[in-house]
C-alpha positions as YAML, in Angstrom:
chain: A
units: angstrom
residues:
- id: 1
  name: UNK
  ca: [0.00, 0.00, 0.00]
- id: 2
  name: UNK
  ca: [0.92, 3.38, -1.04]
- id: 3
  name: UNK
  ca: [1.15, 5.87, 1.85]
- id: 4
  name: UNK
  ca: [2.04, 9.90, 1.90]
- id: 5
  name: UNK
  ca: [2.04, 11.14, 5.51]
- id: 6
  name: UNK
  ca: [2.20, 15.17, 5.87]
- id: 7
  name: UNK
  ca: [3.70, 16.91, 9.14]
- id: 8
  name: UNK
  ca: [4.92, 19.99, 9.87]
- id: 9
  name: UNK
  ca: [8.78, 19.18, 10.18]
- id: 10
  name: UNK
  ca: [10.76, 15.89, 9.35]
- id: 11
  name: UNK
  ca: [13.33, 14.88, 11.35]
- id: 12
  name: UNK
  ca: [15.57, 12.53, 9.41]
- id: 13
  name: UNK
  ca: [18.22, 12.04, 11.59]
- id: 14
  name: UNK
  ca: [20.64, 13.60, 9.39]
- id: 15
  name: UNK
  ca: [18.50, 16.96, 8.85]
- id: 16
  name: UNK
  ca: [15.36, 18.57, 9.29]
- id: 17
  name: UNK
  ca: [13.03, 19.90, 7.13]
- id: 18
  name: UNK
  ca: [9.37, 21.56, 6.47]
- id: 19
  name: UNK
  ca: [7.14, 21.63, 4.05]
- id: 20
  name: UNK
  ca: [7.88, 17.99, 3.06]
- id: 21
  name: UNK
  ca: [6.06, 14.23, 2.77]
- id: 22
  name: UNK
  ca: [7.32, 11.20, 3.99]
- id: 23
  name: UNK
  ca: [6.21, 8.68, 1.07]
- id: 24
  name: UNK
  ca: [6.09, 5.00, 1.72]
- id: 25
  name: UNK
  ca: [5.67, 1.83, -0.39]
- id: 26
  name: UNK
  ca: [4.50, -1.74, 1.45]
- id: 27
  name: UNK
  ca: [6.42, -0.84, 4.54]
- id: 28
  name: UNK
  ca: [9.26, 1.07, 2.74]
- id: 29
  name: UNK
  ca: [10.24, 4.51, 2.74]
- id: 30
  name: UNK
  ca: [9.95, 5.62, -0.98]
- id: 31
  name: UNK
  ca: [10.60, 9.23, -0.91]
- id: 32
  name: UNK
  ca: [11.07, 12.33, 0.96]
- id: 33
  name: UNK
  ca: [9.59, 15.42, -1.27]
- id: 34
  name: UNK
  ca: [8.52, 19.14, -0.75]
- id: 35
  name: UNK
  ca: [4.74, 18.09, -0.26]
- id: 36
  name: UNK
  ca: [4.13, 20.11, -3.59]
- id: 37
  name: UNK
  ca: [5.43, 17.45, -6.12]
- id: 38
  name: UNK
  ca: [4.03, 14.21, -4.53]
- id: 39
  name: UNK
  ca: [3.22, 11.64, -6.92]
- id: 40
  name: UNK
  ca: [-0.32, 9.95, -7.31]
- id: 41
  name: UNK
  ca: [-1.81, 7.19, -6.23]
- id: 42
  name: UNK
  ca: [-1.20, 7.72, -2.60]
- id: 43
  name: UNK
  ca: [-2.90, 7.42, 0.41]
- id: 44
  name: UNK
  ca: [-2.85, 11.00, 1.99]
- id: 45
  name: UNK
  ca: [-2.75, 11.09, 6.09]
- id: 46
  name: UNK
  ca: [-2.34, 14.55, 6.94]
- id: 47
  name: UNK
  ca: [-0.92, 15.75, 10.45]
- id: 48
  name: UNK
  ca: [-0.72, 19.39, 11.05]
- id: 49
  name: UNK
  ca: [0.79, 21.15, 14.14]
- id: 50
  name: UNK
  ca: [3.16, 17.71, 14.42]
- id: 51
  name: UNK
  ca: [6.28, 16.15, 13.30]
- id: 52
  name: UNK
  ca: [7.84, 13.23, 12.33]
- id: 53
  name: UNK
  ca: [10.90, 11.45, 14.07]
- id: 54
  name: UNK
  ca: [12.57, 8.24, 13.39]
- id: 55
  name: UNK
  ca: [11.76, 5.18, 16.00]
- id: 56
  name: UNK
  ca: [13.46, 5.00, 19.05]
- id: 57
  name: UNK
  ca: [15.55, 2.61, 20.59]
- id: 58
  name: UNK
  ca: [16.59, 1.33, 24.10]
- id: 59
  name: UNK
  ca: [19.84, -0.52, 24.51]
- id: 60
  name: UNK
  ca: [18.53, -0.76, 28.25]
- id: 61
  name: UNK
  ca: [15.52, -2.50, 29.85]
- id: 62
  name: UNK
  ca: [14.78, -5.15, 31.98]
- id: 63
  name: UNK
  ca: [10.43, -5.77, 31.34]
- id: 64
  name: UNK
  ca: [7.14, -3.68, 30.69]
- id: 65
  name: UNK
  ca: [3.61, -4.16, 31.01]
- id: 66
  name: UNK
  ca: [4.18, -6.41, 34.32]
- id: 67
  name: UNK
  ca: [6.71, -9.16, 33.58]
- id: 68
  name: UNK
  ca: [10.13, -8.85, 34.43]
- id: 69
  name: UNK
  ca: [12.52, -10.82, 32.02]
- id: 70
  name: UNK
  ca: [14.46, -12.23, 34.29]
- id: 71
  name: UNK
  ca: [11.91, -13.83, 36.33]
- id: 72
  name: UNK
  ca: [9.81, -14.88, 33.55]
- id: 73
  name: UNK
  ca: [12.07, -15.86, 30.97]
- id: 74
  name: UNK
  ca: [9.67, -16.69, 28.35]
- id: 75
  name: UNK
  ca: [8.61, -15.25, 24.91]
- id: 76
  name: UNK
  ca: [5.39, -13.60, 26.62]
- id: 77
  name: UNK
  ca: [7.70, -11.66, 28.75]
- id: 78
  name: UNK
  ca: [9.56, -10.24, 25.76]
- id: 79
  name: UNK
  ca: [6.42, -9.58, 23.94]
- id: 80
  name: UNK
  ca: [4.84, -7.70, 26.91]
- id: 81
  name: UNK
  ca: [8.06, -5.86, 27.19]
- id: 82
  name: UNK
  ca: [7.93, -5.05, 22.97]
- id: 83
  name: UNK
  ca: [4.37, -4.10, 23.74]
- id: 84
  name: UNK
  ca: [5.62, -1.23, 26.26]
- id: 85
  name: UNK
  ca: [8.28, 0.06, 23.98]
- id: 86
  name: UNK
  ca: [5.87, 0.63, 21.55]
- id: 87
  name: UNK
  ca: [3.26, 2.85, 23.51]
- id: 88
  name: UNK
  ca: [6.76, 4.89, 24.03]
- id: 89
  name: UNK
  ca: [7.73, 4.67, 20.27]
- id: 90
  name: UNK
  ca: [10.24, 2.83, 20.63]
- id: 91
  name: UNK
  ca: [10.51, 0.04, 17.87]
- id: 92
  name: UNK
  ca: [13.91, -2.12, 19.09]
- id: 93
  name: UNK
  ca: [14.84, -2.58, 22.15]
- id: 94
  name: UNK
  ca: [17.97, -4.36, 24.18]
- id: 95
  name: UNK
  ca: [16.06, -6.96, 26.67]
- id: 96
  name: UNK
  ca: [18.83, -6.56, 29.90]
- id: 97
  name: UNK
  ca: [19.69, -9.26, 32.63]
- id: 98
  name: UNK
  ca: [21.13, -7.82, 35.50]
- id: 99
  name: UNK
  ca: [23.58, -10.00, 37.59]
- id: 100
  name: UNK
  ca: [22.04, -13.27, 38.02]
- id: 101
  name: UNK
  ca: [22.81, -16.92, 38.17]
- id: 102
  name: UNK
  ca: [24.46, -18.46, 35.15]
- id: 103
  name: UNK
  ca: [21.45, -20.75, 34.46]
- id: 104
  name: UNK
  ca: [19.25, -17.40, 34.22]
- id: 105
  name: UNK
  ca: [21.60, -15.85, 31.83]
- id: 106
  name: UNK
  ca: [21.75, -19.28, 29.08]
- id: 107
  name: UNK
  ca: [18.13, -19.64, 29.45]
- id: 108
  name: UNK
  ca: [17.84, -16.12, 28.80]
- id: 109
  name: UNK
  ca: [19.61, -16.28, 25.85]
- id: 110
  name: UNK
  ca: [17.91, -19.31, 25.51]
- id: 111
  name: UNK
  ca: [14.33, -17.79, 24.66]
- id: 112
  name: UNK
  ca: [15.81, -14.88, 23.51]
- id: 113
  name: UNK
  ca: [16.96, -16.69, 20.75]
- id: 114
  name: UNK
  ca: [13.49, -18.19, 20.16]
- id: 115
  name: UNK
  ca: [12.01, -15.06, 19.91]
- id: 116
  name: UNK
  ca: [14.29, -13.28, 17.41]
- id: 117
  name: UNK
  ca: [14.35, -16.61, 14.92]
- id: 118
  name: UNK
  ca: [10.42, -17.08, 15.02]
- id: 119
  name: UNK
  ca: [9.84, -14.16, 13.34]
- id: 120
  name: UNK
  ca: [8.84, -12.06, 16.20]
- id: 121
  name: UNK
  ca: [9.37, -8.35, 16.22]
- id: 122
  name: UNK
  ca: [11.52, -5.48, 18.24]
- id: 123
  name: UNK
  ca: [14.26, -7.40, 20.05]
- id: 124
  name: UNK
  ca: [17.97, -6.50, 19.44]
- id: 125
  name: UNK
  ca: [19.43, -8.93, 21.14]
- id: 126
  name: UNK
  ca: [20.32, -9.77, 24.71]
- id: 127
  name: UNK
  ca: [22.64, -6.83, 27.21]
- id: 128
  name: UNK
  ca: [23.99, -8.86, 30.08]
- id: 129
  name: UNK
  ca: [24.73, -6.07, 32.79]
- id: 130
  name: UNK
  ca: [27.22, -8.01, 35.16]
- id: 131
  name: UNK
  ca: [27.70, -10.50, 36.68]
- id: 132
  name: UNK
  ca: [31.43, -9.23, 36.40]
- id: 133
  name: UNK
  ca: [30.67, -5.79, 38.23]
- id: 134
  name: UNK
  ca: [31.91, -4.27, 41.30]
- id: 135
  name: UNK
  ca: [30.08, -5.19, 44.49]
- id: 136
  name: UNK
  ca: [31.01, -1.65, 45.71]
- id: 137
  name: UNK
  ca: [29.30, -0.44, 43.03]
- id: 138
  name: UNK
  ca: [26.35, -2.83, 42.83]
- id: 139
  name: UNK
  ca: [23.45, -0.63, 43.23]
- id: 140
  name: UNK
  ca: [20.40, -3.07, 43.11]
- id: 141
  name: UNK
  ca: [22.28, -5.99, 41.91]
- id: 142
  name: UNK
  ca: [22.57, -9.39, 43.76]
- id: 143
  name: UNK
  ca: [25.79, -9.35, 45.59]
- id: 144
  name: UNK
  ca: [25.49, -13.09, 45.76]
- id: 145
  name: UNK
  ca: [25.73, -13.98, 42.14]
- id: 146
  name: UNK
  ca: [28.90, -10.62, 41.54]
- id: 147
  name: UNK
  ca: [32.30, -12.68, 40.35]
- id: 148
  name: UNK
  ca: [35.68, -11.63, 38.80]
- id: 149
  name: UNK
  ca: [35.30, -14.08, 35.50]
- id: 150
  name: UNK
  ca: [37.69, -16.68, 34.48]
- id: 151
  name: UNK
  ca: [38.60, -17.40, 30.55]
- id: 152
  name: UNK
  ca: [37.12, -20.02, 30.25]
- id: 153
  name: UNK
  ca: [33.58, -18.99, 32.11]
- id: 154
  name: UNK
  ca: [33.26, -16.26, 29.19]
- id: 155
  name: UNK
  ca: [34.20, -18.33, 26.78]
- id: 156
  name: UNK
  ca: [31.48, -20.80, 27.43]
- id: 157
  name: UNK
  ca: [29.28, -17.63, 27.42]
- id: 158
  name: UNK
  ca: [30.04, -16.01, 24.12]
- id: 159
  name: UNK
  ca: [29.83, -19.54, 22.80]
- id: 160
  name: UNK
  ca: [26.26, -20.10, 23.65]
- id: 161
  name: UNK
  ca: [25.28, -16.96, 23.15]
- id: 162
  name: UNK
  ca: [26.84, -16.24, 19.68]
- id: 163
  name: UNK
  ca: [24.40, -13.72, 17.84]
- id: 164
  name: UNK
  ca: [21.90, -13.01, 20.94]
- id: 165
  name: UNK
  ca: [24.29, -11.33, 23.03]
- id: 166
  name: UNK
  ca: [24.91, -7.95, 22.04]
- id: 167
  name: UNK
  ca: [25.82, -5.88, 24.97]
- id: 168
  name: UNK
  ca: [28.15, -6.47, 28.56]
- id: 169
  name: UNK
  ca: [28.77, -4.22, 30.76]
- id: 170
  name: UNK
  ca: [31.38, -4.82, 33.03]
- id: 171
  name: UNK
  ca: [33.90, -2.80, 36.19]
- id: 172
  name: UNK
  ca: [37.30, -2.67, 33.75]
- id: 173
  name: UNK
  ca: [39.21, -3.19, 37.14]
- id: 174
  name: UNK
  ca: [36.85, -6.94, 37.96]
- id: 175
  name: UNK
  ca: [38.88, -8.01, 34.63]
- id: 176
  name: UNK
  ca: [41.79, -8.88, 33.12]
- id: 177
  name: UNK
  ca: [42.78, -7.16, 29.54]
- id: 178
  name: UNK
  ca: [42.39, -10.50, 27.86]
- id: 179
  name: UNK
  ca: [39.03, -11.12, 28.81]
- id: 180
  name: UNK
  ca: [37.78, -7.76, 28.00]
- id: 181
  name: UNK
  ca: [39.77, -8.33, 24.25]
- id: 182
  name: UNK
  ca: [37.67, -11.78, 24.04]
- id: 183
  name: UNK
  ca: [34.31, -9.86, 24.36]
- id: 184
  name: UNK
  ca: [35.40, -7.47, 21.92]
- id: 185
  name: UNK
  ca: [36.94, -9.61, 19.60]
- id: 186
  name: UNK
  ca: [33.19, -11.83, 19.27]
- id: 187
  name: UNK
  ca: [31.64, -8.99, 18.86]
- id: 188
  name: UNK
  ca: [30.13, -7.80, 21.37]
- id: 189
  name: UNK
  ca: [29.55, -4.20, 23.06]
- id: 190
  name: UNK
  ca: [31.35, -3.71, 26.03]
- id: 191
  name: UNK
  ca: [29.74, -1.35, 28.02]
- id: 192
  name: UNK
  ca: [32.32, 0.22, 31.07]
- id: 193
  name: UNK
  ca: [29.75, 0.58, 34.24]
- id: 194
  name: UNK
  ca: [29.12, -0.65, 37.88]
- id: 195
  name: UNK
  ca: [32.43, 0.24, 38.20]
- id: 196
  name: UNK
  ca: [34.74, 1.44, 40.91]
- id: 197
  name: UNK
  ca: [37.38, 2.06, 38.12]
- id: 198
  name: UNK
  ca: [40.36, 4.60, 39.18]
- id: 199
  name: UNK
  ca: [40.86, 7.28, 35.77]
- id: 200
  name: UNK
  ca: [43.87, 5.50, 35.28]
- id: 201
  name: UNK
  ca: [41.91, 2.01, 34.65]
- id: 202
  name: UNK
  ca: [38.89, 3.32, 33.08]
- id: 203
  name: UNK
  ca: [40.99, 5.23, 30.54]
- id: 204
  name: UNK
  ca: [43.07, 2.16, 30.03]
- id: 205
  name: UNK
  ca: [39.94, 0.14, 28.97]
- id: 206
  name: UNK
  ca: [38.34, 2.86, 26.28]
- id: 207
  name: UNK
  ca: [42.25, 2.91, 24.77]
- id: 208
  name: UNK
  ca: [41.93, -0.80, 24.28]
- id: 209
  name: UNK
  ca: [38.77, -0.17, 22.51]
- id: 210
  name: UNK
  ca: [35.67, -0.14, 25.07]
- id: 211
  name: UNK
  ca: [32.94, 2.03, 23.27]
- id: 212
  name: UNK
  ca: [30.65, 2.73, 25.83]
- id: 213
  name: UNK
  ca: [29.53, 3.32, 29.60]
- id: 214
  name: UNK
  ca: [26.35, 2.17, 31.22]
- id: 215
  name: UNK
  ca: [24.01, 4.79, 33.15]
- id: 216
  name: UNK
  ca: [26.67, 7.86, 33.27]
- id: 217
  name: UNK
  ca: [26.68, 9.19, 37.40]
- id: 218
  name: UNK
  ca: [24.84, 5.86, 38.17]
- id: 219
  name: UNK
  ca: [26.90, 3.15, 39.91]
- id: 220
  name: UNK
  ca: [30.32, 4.42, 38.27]
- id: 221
  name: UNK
  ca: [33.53, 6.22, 40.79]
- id: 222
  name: UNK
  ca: [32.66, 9.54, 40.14]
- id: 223
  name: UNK
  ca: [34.41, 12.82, 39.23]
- id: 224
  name: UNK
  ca: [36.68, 14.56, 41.75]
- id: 225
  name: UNK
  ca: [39.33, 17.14, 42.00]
- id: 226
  name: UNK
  ca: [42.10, 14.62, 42.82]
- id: 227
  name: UNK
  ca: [40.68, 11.59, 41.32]
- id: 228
  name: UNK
  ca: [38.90, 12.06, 38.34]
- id: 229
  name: UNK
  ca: [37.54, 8.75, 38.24]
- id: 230
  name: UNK
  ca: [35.19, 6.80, 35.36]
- id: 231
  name: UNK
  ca: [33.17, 10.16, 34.63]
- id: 232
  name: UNK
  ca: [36.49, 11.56, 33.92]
- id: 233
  name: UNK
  ca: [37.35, 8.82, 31.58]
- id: 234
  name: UNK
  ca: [34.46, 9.35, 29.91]
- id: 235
  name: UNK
  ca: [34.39, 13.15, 29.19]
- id: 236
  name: UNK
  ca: [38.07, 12.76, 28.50]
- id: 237
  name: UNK
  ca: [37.77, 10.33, 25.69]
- id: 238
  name: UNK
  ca: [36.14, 11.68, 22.25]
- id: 239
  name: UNK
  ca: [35.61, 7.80, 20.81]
- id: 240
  name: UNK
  ca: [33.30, 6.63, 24.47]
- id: 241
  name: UNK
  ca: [29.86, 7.01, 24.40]
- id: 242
  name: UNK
  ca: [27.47, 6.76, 27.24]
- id: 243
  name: UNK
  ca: [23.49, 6.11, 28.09]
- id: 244
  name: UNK
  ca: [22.27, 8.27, 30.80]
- id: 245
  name: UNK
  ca: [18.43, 7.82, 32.37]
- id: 246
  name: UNK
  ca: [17.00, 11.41, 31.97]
- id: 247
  name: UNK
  ca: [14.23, 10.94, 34.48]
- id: 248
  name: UNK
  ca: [15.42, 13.56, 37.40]
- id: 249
  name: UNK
  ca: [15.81, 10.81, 39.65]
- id: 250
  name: UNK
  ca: [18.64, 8.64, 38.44]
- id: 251
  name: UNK
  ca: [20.29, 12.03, 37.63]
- id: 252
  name: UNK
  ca: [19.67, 15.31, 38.09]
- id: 253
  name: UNK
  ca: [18.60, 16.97, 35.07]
- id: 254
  name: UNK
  ca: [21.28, 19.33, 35.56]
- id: 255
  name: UNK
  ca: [23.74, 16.72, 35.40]
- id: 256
  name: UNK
  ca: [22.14, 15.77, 32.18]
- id: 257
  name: UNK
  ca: [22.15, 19.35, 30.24]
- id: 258
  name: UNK
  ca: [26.01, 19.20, 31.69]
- id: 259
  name: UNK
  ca: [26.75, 15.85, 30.07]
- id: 260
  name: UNK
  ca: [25.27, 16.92, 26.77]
- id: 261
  name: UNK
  ca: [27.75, 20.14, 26.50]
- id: 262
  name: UNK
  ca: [30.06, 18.37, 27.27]
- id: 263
  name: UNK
  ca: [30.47, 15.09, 25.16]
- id: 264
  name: UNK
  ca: [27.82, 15.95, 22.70]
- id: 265
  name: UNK
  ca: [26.59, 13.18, 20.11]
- id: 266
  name: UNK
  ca: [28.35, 10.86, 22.55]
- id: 267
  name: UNK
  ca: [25.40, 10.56, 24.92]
- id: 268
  name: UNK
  ca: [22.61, 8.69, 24.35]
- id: 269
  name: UNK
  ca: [19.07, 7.88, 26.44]
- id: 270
  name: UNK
  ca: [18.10, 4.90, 27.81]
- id: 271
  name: UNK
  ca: [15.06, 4.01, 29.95]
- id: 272
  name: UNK
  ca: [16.44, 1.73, 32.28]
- id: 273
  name: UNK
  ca: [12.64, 0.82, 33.07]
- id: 274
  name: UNK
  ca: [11.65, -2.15, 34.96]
- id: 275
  name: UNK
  ca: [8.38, -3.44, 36.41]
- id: 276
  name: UNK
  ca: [6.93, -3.95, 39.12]
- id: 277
  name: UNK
  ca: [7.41, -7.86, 40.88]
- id: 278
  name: UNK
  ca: [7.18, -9.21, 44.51]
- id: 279
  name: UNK
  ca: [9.06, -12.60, 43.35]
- id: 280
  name: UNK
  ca: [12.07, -13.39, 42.65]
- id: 281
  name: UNK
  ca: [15.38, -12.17, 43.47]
- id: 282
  name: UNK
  ca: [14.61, -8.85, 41.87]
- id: 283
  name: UNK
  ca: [11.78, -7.09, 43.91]
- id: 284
  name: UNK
  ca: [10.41, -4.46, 42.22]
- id: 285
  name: UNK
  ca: [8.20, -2.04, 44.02]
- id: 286
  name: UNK
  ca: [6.82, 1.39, 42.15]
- id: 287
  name: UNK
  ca: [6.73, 4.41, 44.76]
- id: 288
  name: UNK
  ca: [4.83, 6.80, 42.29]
- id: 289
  name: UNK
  ca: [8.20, 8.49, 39.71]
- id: 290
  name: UNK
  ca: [10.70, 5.21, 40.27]
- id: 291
  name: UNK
  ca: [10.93, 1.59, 41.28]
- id: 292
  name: UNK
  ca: [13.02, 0.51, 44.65]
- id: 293
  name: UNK
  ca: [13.88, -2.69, 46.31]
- id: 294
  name: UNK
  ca: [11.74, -3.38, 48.72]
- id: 295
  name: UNK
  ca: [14.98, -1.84, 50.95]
- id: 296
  name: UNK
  ca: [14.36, 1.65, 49.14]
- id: 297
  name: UNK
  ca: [17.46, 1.04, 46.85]
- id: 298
  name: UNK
  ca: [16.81, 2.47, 43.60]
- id: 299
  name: UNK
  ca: [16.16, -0.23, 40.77]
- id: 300
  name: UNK
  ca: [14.74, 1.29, 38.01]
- id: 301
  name: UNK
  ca: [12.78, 3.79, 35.89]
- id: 302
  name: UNK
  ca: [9.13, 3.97, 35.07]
- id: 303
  name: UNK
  ca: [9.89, 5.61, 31.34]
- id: 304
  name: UNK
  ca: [9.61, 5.33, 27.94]
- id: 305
  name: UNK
  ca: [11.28, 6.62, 25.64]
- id: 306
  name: UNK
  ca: [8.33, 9.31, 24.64]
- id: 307
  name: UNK
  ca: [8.88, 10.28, 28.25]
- id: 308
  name: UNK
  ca: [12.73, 10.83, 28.02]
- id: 309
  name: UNK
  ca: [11.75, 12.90, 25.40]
- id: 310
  name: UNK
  ca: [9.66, 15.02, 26.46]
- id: 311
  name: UNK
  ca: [11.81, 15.31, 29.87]
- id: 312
  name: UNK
  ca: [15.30, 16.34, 27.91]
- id: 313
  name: UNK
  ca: [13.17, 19.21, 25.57]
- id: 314
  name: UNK
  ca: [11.32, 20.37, 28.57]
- id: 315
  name: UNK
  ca: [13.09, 19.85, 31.83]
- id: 316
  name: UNK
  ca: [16.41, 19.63, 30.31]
- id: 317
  name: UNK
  ca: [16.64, 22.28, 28.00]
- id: 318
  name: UNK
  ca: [17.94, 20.44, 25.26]
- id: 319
  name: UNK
  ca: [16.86, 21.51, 21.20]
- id: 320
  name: UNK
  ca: [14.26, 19.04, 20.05]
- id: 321
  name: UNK
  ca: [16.42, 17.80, 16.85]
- id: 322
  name: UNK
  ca: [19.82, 16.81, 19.54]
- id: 323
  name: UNK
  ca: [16.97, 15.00, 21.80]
- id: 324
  name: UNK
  ca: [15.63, 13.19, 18.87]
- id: 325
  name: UNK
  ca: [18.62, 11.78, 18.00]
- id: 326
  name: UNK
  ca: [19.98, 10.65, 21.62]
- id: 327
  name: UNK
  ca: [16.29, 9.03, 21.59]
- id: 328
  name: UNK
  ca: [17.32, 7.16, 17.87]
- id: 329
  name: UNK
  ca: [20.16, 7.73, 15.68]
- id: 330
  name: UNK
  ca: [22.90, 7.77, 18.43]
- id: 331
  name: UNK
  ca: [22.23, 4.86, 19.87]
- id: 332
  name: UNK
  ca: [21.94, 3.05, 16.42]
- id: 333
  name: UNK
  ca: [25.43, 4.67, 15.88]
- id: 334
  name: UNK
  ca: [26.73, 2.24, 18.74]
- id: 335
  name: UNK
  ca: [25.48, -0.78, 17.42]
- id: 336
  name: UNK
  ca: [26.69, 0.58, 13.96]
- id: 337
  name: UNK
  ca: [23.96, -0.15, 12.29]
- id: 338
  name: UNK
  ca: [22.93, 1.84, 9.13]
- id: 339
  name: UNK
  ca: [19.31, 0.38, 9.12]
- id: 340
  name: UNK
  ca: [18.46, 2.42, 12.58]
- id: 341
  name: UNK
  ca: [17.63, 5.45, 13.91]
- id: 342
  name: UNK
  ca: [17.34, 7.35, 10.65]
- id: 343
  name: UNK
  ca: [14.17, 7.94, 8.02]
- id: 344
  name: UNK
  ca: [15.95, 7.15, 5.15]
- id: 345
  name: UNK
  ca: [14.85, 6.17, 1.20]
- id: 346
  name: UNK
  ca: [15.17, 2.26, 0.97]
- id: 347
  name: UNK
  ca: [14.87, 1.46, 4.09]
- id: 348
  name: UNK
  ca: [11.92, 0.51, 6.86]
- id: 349
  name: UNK
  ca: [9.59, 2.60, 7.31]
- id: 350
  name: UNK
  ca: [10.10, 3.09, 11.19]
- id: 351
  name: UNK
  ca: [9.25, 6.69, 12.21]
- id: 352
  name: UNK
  ca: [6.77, 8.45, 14.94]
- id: 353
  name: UNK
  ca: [4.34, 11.24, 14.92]
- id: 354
  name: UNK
  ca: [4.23, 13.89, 17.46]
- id: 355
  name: UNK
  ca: [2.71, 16.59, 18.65]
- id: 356
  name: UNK
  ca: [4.78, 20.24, 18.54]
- id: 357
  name: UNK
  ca: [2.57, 21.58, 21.26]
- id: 358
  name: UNK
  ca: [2.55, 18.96, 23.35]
- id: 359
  name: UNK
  ca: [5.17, 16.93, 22.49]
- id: 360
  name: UNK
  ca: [3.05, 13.78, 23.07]
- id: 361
  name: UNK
  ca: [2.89, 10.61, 20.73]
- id: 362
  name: UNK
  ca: [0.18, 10.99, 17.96]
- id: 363
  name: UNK
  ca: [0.88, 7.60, 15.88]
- id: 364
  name: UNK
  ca: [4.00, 5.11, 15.40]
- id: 365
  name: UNK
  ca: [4.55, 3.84, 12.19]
- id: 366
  name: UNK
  ca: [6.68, 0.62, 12.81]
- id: 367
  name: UNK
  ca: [7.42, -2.31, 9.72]
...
């Protein structure tokens, strides 16, 4: 089906522009024209006083719409948790396993797996976040199941997780060079974070070739006058990037509008969302604008990625086109791939509708 959809402003991902329609073909994005020379035999939607963004994408969350993966671990859990990206319009996400037994994480990757080769819809791949963390630095994660890994532990791993894992993240100074070169070397994002990493250690790891950081501020050795720490690293080093969780509570949105001077199209947002549980070793309870452990420790976000939105334009202060892209294109930049975060000719049709006034999600358009 032919489809021409009219907004105020486009936002590619490489540029923005007015006065123009998105034209799709069977799912595919045909053309982008000045809405004057459109072709026939289209199917005109019109949206005034909106615009048009790529789809988002979250390289961290653990659940949605009441099932936690980890607890579940079954398809219905990642298709509940699809479900919730969507209503944020978010159209891929990371499904994350925080530090857990090893049994969790292969039958994680496990249904994972299943899910991505049946056809089903949304899910990147799997982010492991620990087990080979810092306890100092745990946050909500089980202290219990926090090791320094061996070889051949990882090994076995990668091995049975070949094309499902995507993402670690790891504390540089829990392992040895070698192991951190084996992640890196299958392919795999390693992700710096839960991490009580001296500068000196932290900017050892990006040299070797670490891309990214998990939840800048959150969990990490932070910056000080005499030791600047893994925040340091990570302003210090134009090739790292780093999620941050732009909800005010993880981080003060000050923090955030800091950040973003500073290191630019290196930051991107993730929700970090959970859901809530009263089973399992993960306890999530939802006190109104976050989720705790039933302790009060602070476990995760109730966003989406509509919300992060809407919280970096208007609470932030950052321009709409820079928070569209730390919502989409950035993060595709990490996972290099050229088939994300952008509206581009040839490609899915993937993109969102939103209101200018309100900045509030109209329609997703998702193939």
């Amino acid at each position: 089906m032919k489809q021409a959809f009219f907004a105020d402003q486009i936002y590619t991902g490489n540029e923005v522009g007015k006065e123009l329609v998105l034209l799709t073909d069977n799912g595919i994005v045909t053309g982008i024209l000045p809405a004057g020379s459109m072709p026939s035999g289209y199917a005109i939607e019109k949206f005034p006083g909106c615009f048009i963004t790529p789809a988002f994408i979250d390289l961290q969350l653990y659940g949605g719409n009441g099932k936690l993966f980890s607890h579940s671990l079954d398809t219905e859990a990642l298709e509940a948790t699809h479900a919730y990206c969507v209503t944020g319009g978010c159209s891929h996400f990371m499904i994350t396993l925080a530090t857990n037994s090893n049994e969790t994480f292969l039958k994680g990757i496990e249904v994972a797996g299943e899910y991505i080769s049946s056809g089903k819809k949304g899910l990147l791949g799997v982010h492991l976040e620990g087990p080979w963390i810092n306890p100092i630095k745990r946050g909500a994660h089980v202290e219990a199941f926090i090791k320094k890994p061996s070889l051949d532990e990882v090994e076995k791993l990668l091995d049975k997780g070949r094309g499902i894992i995507k993402m670690i993240t790891l504390a540089p100074e829990q392992c040895d060079d070698e192991i951190i070169d084996l992640i890196m070397d299958h392919g795999v994002i390693v992700s710096a974070g839960h991490s009580n990493a001296t500068y000196a250690r932290a900017r050892q790891a990006f040299q070797m070739g670490v891309p990214a950081a998990t939840h800048l501020f959150n969990a990490m050795s932070p910056l000080q006058g005499r030791e600047p720490g893994m925040v340091g690293a990570i302003y210090d080093d134009p090739n790292v990037m780093a999620s941050i969780i732009c909800d005010g509570v993880h981080v003060d949105f000050a923090s955030v509008r800091i950040s973003r001077k500073i290191m630019g199209e290196r930051l991107f947002f993730i929700t970090d969302a959970v859901t809530a549980i009263s089973e399992g070793y993960y306890k999530h309870v939802f006190t109104g604008d976050r989720y705790t452990l039933p302790d009060g420790t602070l476990s995760g976000s109730c966003m989406t990625m509509m919300t992060t939105l809407k919280n970096a334009v208007e609470k932030v202060g950052i321009p709409l086109e820079e928070s569209i892209k730390m919502c989409s294109t950035y993060p595709a930049g990490l996972l290099k791939d050229p088939f994300l975060g952008k509206i581009q000719v040839g490609q899915a049709a993937d993109f969102n509708i939103i209101s200018n006034k309100s900045l509030e999600l109209v329609l997703s358009v998702f193939n």
